[in-house]
N, C-alpha and C positions, 0 to 999 in steps of 0.2 A: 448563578456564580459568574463573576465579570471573567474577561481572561486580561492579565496580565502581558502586558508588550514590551520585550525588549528588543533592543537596535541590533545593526551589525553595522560595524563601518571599516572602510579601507584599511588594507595591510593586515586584518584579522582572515580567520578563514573557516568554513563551518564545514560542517561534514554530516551528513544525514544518508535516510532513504538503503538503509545496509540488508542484504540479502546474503546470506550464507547456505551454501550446495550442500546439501545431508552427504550427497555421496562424495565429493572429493575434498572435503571440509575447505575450500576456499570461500573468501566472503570478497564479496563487490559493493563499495558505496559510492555514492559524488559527494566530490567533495570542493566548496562553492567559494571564492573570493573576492573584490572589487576590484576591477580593472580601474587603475588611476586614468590610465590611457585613452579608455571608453567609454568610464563612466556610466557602468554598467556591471552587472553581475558575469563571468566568466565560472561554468563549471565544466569539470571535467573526472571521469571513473577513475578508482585507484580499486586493485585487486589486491589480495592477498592472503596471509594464511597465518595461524598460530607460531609455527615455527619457522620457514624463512623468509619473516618478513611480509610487507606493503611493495607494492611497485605500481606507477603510472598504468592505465589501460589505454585513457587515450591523451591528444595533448592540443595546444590549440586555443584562440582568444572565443571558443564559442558557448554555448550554455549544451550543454549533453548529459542528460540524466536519463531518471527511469533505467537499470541495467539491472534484465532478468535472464536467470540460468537459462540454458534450454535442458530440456530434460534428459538427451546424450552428456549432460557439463561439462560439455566442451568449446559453446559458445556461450556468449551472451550478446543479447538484443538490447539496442536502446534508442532513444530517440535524441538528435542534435541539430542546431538549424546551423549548421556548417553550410547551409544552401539556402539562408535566407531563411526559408520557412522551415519549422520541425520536420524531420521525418525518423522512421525509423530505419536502422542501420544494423548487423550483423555481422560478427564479429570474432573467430575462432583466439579462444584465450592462450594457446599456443605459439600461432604463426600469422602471418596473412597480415593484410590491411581492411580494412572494414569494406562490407558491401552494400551499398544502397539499396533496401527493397521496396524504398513506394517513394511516387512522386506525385503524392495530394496537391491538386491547387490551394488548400486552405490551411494543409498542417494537420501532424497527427499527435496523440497523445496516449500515456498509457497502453502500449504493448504488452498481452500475457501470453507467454507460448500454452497450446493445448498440451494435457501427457503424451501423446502420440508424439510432440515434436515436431509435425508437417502444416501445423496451422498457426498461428497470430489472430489474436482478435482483436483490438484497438478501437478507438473512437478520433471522429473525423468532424469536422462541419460540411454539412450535406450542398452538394451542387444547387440541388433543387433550392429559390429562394424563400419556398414555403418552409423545409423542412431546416431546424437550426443546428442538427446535429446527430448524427447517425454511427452505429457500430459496424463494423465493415471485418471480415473474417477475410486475410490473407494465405493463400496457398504458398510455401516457404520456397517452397520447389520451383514451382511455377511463376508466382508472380503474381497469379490471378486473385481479382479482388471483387469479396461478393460481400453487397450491401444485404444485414442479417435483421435489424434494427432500426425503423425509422418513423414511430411512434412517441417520442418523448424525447428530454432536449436536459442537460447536464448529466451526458453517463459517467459513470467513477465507480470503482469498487467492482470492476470486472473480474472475474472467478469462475473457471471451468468446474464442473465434476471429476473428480476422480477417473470416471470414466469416461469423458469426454464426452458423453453425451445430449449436456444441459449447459448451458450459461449462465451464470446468477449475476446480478447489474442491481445499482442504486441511479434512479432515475429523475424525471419531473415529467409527469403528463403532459399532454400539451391542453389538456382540460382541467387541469390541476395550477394553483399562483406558484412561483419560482420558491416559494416556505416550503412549499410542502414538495419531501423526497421520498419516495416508495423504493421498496425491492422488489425486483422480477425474478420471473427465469424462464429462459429461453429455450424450449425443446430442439435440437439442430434439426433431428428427422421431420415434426411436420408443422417446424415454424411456429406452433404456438407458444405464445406468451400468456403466464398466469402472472398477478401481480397476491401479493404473500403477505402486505402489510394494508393497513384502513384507510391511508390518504388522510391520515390526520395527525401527521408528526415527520420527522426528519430520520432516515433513518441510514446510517452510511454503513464503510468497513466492512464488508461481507469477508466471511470465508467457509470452505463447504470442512466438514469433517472427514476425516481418511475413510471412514466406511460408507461414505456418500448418503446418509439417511436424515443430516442433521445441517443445517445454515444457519451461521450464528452472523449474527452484525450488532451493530450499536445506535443506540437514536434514543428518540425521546417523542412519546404522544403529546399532543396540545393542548393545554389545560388554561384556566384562568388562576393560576395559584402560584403565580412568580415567575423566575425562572426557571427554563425547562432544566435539569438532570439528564444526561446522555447513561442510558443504561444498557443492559447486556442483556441480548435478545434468540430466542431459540427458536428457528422453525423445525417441527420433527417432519418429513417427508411421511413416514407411515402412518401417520397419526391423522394428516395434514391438520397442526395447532401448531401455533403461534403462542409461544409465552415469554415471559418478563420475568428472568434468574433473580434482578438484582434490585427486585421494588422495593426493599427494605432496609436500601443501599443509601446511607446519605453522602457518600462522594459520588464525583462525577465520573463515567467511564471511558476512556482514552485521552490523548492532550489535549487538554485548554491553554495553551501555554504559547499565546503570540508575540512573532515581534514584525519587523518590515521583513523578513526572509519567509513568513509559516506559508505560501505559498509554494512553498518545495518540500515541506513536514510530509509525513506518511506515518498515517494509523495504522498499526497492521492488524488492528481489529483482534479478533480471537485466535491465539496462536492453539490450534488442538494437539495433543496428544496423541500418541501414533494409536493408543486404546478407544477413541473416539468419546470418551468418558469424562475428559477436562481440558482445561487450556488454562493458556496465561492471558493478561492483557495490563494495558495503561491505566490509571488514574489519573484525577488530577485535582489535591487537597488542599484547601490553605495556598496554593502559588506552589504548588511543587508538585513533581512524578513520582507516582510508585508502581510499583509491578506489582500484579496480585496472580494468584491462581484459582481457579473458580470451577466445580464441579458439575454435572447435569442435577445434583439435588440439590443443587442451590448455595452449598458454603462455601463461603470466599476467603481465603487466606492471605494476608499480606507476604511477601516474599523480598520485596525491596521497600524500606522507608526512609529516605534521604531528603536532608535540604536542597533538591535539586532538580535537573527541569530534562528530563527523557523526549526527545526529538524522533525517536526511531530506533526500532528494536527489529530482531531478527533472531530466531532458537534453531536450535536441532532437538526438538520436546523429547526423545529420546533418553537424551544422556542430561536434560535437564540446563544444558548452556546457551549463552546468549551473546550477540554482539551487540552492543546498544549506543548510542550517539548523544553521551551524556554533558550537560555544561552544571557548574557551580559557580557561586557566588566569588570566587578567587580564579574560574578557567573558565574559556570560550569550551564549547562545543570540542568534548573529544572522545575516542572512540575507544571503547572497554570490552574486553573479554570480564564477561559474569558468570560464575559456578553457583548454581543455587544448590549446590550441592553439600558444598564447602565454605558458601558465602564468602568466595574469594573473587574480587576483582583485579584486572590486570589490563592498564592502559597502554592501547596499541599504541606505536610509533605512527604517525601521521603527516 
């Protein structure tokens, strides 16, 4: 399947990468526009809530994204090169002014808080000139920075356990070509790393399930038979098997849907269910997004089918709602409250 590219250009403004708190139903997205001035991309956090309102988080000519709860939801973590290079920043949604917590010579990316709330794990490019890139665990409290990771080179798709006691990461060996992406996971107690996937496909989007037994991501094995299909991927931890929900799938699973911005896009990969039983996720059919829902026996339900192109989604699987970062052919990029309940959408103010 090609992906389709569309532009953004000045005076417009996008909005992606939205995260909503189960417990104080506030949601956090960036939201991105072209500085005439700089000629350059400027983004910056807007928070908010169903009933009063969007308001600014932060403000500023710099690019500041990535903003994730902590698990008290009372901060949120993000990263902004208001100092030249990225770094991460922290941020009580409250009061306060942001605090700088790392000063990487190279830039950091991708911040996930552990559940405990006193760790950060991220990824870095490594001091050493052998090494191109490394995960590095922050003490929140402290400061202190302990390189965790430093075996393979484009991490993305970092995700604790439930319990904090593992890491799951989408990677590239360094014995392995820049094609081919694995998933790991990282035991924190005695540092080993198992790898979960063959080394013969692409595999991104992790996320673990609420009862810590299941890792689901998206990718696609190598084949000589076209183009690959991005499908919906199961490891069961009890089992340890590996299996393919969606091989009888002929759409693609998550966005294909570029343009000169998808550099800031975020898959959130398999949104599960608080029963560890199903989840939602992205397609992408014909030039357009849809949502589907998908169970561990393998039937997949459409839930959203629209002429239209999904950037970024975020649920409470709960109560079944979503905020999602949707554009049509008549609107740029805007931000919707979705009831799959009720099949009622409600476009936030932005």
């Amino acid at each position: 399947m090609s992906k389709e590219k569309r532009g953004f250009q000045g005076g417009e403004k996008l909005v992606m990468d939205p995260q909503w708190n189960k417990r104080n139903r506030k949601f956090a997205y960036v939201q991105t526009t072209i500085s005439e001035e700089k000629n350059d991309y400027v983004s910056n956090i807007f928070i908010g809530d169903l009933i009063h309102g969007i308001m600014p988080f932060t403000d500023g000519e710099n690019q500041t994204v990535s903003p994730r709860w902590s698990p008290d939801e009372d901060k949120l973590v993000f990263v902004s090169d208001r100092t030249k290079l990225p770094q991460i920043y922290v941020k009580d949604v409250n009061r306060g002014e942001a605090k700088q917590l790392t000063h990487c010579e190279s830039g950091v990316r991708n911040p996930v808080w552990s559940p405990c709330g006193e760790m950060l794990v991220f990824s870095t490019i490594g001091t050493n000139p052998k090494v191109a890139e490394e995960l590095v665990l922050l003490n929140v409290k402290t400061n202190e920075l302990t390189p965790i990771v430093r075996e393979c080179r484009n991490y993305h798709s970092v995700v604790w356990s439930p319990d904090g006691s593992f890491i799951a990461f989408s990677a590239c060996a360094f014995s392995q070509p820049t094609t081919v992406v694995d998933v790991f996971i990282l035991e924190l107690e005695t540092k080993e790393i198992r790898k979960l996937t063959n080394s013969n496909g692409f595999f991104t989007s992790t996320t673990w399930s609420p009862d810590g037994e299941k890792l689901g991501f998206v990718g696609y094995e190598k084949d000589n038979k076209g183009v690959p299909i991005s499908r919906v991927w199961i490891y069961h931890f009890r089992y340890t098997e590996l299996a393919c929900l969606t091989s009888e799938f002929d759409i693609s699973v998550g966005n294909e849907i570029e343009g000169d911005f998808h550099w800031a896009t975020v898959n959130p990969g398999l949104l599960w269910t608080e029963d560890s039983e199903g989840f939602y996720f992205l397609v992408t059919d014909q030039g357009s997004n849809g949502i589907y829902y998908g169970s561990l026996d393998g039937a997949m339900y459409p839930i959203v089918l629209e002429q239209e192109h999904i950037y970024g989604m975020t649920m409470i699987t709960d109560i079944h709602e979503a905020i999602a970062c949707i554009s049509k052919q008549t609107e740029r990029v805007e931000l919707y409250h979705l009831d799959f309940k009720t099949q009622e959408r409600t476009k936030l103010q932005t």
